[in-house]
C-alpha positions in Angstrom: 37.6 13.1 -3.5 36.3 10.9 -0.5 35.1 14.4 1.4 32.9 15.0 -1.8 31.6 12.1 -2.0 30.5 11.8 1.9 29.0 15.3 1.4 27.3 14.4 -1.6 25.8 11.4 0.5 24.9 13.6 3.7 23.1 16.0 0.9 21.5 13.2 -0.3 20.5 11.4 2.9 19.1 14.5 4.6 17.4 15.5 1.2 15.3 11.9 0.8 14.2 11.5 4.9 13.4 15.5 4.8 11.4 15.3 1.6 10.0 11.9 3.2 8.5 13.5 6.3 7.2 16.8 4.7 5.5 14.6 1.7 4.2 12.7 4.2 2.4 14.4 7.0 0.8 16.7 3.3 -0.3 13.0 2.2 -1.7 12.5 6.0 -3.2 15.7 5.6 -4.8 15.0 2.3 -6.3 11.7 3.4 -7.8 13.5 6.6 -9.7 16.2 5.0 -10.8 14.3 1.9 -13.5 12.6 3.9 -15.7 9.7 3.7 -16.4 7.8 0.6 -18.5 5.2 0.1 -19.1 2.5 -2.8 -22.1 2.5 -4.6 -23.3 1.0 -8.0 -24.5 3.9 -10.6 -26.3 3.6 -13.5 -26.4 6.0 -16.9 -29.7 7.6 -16.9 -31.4 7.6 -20.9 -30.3 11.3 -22.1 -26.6 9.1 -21.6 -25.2 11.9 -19.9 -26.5 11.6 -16.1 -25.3 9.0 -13.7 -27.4 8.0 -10.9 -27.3 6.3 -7.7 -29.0 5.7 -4.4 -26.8 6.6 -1.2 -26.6 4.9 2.3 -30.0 7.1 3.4 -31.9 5.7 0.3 -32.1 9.3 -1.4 -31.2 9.1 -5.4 -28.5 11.3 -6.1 -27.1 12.3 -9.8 -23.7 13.9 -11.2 -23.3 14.9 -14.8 -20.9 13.2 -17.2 -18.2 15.0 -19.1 -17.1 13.0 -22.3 -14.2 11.6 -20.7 -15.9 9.8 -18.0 -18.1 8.3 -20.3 -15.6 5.6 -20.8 -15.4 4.4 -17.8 -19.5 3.4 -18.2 -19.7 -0.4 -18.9 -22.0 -1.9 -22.1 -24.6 -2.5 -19.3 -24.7 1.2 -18.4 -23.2 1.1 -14.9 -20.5 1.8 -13.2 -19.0 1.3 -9.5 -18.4 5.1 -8.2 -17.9 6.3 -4.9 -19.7 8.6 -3.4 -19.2 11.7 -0.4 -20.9 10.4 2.4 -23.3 13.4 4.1 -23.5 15.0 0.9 -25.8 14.7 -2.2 -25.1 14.7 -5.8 -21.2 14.3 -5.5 -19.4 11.1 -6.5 -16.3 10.0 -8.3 -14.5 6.9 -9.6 -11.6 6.4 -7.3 -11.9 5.5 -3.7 -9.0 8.3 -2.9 -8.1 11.3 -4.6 -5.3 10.7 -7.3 -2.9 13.3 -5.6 -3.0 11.4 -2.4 -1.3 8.6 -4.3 1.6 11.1 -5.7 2.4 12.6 -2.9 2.3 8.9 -1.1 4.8 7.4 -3.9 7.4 10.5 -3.7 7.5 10.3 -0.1 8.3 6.5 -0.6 10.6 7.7 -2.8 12.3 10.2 -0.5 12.4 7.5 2.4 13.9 5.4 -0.3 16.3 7.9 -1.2 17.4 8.7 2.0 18.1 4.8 2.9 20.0 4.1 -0.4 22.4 7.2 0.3 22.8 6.0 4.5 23.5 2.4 2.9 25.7 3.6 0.5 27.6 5.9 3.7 28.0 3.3 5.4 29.5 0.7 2.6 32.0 3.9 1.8 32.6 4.5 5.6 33.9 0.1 5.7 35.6 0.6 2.2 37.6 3.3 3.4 39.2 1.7 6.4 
């Protein structure tokens, strides 16, 4: 029973600190190549479909609006979006893509892993002696 368990922990160990390292040099890689963004204040234009805003270069830039985004337009018509730096007409409403912060909370959770199953070695290891 004891050699199960401290193969089950091993597995478990190697498993969390692998999937740790792999998830996070792909976050590192995500945050590289998705570029610079920069905060801007957009406002609804009157057909209520159109958001526009003025980049760092003072050229007025507009993206469309599907009807879920819509909802994140305030009762003044404006909103705080973030904008591609370099390029025109492309903005969103996070500062970061949303899988950057996925991949960023399972390789948390595979370092997490991997620490509670060397902890829980190690209290087995004492137990055992």
């Amino acid at each position: 029973m004891t050699q199960a368990l401290d193969a089950i922990l091993e597995i478990f160990t190697w498993v969390g600190f692998g999937a740790a390292v792999v998830l996070g040099i792909v976050a590192v890689v995500v945050w590289a190549s998705d570029g610079s963004w920069l905060a801007a204040e957009a406002y609804l234009d009157e057909d209520g479909r159109t958001l526009r805003w003025i980049d760092s270069e003072g050229d007025v830039n507009s993206a469309p609006l599907d009807e879920s985004d819509r909802s994140r337009i305030g009762a003044d018509h404006t909103a705080k979006i973030w904008y591609r730096h370099g390029w025109h007409d492309r903005m969103r409403f996070t500062r970061r893509p949303p899988a950057l912060r996925m991949l960023t909370g399972l390789a948390l959770g595979g370092a997490t892993l991997g620490i509670a199953a060397t902890v829980a070695s190690i209290i087995v290891f004492f137990v055992r002696s």
